[in-house]
N, C-alpha and C positions, 0 to 999 in steps of 0.2 A: 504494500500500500504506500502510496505517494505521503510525503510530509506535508502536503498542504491538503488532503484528505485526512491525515491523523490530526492534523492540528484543528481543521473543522469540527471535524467529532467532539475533541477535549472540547474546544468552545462551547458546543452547544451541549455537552453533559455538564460542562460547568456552570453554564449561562442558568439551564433548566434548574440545578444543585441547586445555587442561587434564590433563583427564581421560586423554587417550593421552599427553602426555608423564610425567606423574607414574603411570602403569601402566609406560610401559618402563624409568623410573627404578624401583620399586618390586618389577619382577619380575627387575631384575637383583641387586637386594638381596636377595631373596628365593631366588635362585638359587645367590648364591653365599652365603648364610646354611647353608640350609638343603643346600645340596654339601656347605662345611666342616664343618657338623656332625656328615654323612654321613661325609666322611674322618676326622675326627680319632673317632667312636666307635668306627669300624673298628680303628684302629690302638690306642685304648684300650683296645681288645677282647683285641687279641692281647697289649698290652703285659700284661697280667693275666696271660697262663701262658706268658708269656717266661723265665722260673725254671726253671720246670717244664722246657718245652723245652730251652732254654741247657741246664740238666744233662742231660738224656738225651741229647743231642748231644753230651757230652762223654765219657758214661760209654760209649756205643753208639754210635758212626760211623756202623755199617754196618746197623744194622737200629733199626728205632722201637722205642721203649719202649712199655709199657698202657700208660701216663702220656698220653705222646706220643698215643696211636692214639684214645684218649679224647679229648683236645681236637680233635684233629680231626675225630670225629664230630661234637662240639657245636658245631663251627664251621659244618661242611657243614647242621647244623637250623640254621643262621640265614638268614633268608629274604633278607634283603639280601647275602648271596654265594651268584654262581651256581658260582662252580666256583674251585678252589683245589689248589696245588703247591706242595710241601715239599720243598725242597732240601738235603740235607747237606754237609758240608763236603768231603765226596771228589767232590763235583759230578757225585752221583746224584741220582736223586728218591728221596725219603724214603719220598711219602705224595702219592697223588694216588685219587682217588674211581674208576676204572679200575686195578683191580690189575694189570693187565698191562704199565703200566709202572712199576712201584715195582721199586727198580733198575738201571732202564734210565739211562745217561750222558745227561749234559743235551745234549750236541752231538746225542746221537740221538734225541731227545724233540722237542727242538725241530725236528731235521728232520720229525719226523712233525707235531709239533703248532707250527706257529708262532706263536711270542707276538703278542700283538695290539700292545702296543707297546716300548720298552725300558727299560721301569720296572727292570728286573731287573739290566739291564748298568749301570744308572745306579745302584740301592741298592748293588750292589756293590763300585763304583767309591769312591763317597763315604760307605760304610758309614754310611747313614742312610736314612730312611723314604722314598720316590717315590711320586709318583703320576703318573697320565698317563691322558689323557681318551683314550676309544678313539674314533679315529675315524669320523667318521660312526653311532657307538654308543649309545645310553644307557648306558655302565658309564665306571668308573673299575677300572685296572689300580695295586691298593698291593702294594709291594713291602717288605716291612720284613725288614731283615737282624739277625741275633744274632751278636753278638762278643766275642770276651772277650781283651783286652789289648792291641786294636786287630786283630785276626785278625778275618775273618770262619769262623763255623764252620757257619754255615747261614741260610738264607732261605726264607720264605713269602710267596707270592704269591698275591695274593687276585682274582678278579674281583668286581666288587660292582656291582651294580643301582642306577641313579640312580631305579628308579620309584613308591621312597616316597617321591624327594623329588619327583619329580614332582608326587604326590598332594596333598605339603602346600603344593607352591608353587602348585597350580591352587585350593587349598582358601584361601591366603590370598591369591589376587587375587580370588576370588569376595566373598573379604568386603570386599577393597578395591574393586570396582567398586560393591557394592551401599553401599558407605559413604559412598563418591563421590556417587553418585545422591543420597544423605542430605542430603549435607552440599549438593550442588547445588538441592536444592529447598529446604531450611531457607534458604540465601542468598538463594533466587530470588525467595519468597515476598515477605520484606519490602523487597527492592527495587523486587518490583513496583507493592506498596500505595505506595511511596515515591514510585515516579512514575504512578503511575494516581492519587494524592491533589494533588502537586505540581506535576504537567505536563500529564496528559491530562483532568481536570474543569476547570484553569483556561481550558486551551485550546479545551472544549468551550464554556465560560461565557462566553468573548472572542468566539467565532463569533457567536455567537446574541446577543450586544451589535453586534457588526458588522452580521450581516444584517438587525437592527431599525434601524440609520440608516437616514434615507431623506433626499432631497435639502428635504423641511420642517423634518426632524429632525438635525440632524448632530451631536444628544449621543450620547456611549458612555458609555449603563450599565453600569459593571464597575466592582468594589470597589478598592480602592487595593490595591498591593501593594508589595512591599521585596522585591523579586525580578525575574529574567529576565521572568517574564510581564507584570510589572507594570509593568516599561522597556516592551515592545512595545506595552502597553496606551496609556502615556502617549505614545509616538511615533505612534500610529493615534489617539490625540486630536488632537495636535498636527498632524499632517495633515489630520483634518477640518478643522480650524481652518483652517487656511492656504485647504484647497478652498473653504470657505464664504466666507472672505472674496475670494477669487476669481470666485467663481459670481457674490456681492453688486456686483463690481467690473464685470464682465463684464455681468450684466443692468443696471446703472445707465450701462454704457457704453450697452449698445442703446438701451436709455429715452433717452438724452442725446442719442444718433445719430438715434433714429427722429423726437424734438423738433425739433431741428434743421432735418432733412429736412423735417419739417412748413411749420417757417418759411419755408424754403427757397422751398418748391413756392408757398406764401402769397403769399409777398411776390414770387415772377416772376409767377406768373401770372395774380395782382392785376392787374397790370401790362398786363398782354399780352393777356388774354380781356376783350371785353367784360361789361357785365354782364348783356346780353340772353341773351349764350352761357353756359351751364351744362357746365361740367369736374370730370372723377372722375380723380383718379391713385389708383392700385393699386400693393401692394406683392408678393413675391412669391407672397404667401399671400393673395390679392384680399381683402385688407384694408385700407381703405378710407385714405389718407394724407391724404388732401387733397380738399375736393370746397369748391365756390365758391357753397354753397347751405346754409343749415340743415336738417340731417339733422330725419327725425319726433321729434316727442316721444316721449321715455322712449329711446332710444337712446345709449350711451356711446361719446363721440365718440372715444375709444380704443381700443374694438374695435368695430368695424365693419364689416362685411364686406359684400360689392360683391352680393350676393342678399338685401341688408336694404336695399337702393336700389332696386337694380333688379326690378322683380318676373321670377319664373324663368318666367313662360307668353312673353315677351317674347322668343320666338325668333330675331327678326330679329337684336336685340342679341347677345346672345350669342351665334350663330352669327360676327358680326363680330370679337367678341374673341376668336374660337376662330379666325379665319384671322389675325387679329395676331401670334397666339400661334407660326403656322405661318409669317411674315414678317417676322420680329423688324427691327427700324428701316424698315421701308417701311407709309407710312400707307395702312389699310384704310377707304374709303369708303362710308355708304350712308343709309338711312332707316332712322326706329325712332320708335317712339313715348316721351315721356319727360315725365311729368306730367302727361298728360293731351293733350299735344299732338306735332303732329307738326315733329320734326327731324330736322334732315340730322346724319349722322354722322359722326366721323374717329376713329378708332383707331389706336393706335401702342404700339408694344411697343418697348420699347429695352432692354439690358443685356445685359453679358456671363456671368455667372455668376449660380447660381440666387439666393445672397444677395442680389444688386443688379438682377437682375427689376424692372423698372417697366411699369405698362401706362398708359394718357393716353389718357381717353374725353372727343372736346368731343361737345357737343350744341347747335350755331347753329341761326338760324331758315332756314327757306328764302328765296327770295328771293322777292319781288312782284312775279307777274308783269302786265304793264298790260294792260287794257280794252282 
């Protein structure tokens, strides 16, 4: 996979990483913003015709006032409470949206209707405002109590709908994801240009300097740099370098070796072949090391190969060095023509591995035989 494929991916698992934990941080902000604001309007709600009520509860025990029967109409049009009970201080219901219980004792009410949770017993208790999440519900259960000199003389308990906040809290992670997404591509952008400028043309530019060395060639064309790529640049020169004088060391060893070897074979079998007999050593590539004759004119006695000697119709021959070949150190005997004349042959292949291959062609005269 390409680096600017893997470096996408990382982006966008990181952008997404990102992106979900700054949403469960932001939708619990948003959760409890928009709750609070939910509770405390409610209760700012009722605190407005707390007055009102507090005296009608004072002047009337036992039955609601217009007053009274009027706010609680206005209260039931408000679309964020679904259902609400008005308790007086003789711990009847005041005022409940069911006339049927307005009246009835709260121990019997609540046998019939069970509160959803104990907002009620709690404002009571601590004469101040409660609230309590209804389980497993969307609503909130506010309890707020009226008192006057530390007595309580009555409570309203509200059910209320969490599903405007809902609304606003899915309305403002919409604009947080789509902001996210904003803000993730504005970043992405000029990081991108940052390293498709910085990393991925220089490293295009290095290749294509790479794949043009060749073993004539061992410069790298590629501009200087003050950078990561331009260390890597300057250590794949520095390598070349090293290779080429390696390669330079390496070929002036063989040159040295194969001289040598030349002498070598010279100066034994100077020695050893007469001059009547004509000798070819081969090397593992039947080119030509040593032969005890001057080669045709125009020939370079450096490369020379054993079919610029030997003509190839000369089957005998070569048939002999092809069973050499198949007898490595046991010398192959026979006839063959060689200059025009006819000699007896001996053949010998010696060596162990393919570098050190050698083949040893004599060509003596036959013998004369007498009248």
């Amino acid at each position: 996979m390409r680096l600017s494929m893997k470096w996408l991916f990382w982006f966008i698992g990181v952008g997404i990483y990102v992106m979900f934990l700054g949403g469960v941080f932001y939708y619990n902000l948003f959760k409890w913003t928009f709750d609070e604001k939910l509770k405390q309007d409610v209760i700012e709600t009722v605190k407005v015709y707390a007055p009102t009520m507090r005296n009608g509860l004072l002047n009337s025990p036992k039955a609601i006032s217009f007053e009274e029967y009027d706010i609680m109409t206005s209260l039931t049009k408000d679309e964020r409470i679904t259902s609400m009970i008005y308790l007086s201080r003789l711990g009847t219901v005041r005022w409940h949206k069911e006339s049927r219980f307005m009246g009835v004792t709260w121990d019997d009410f609540r046998a019939q209707v069970p509160p959803p949770t104990d907002a009620i017993a709690q404002a009571y208790t601590t004469k101040m405002p409660k609230v309590r999440q209804v389980s497993g519900e969307p609503f909130y259960e506010i309890a707020i109590p009226f008192s006057v000199r530390g007595d309580i003389i009555g409570i309203i308990d509200l059910l209320v709908s969490r599903a405007g906040a809902e609304v606003l809290i899915g309305s403002a992670m919409r604009k947080y994801v789509f902001g996210a997404l904003g803000v993730l591509f504005l970043l992405g952008l000029p990081l991108y240009f940052f390293l498709h400028h910085y990393i991925l043309s220089p490293m295009d530019m290095l290749r294509d300097s790479v794949e043009g060395v060749s073993l004539k060639n061992f410069e790298l064309r590629f501009p200087d740099r003050c950078d990561e790529v331009g260390e890597v640049a300057a250590a794949i020169t520095r390598l070349m370098g090293k290779m080429k004088v390696e390669i330079d060391g390496i070929s002036n060893r063989g040159r040295t070796y194969k001289e040598a070897e030349q002498r070598w074979w010279r100066s034994l079998l100077g020695v050893i072949v007469p001059a009547t007999n004509y000798i070819i050593v081969v090397d593992e590539n039947n080119s030509i090391l040593y032969a005890n004759f001057e080669l045709a004119q125009g020939m370079d006695p450096k490369n020379v190969h054993l079919l610029d000697v030997v003509d190839s119709q000369q089957q005998t021959l070569l048939r002999l060095v092809g069973q050499a070949f198949e007898m490595p150190d046991s010398p192959v005997e026979g006839e063959a023509v060689f200059k025009n004349q006819n000699f007896n042959v001996k053949v010998l292949h010696v060596g162990q591995t393919a570098d050190t291959n050698r083949t040893l062609i004599l060509f003596y005269p036959k013998p004369v035989t007498g009248i």
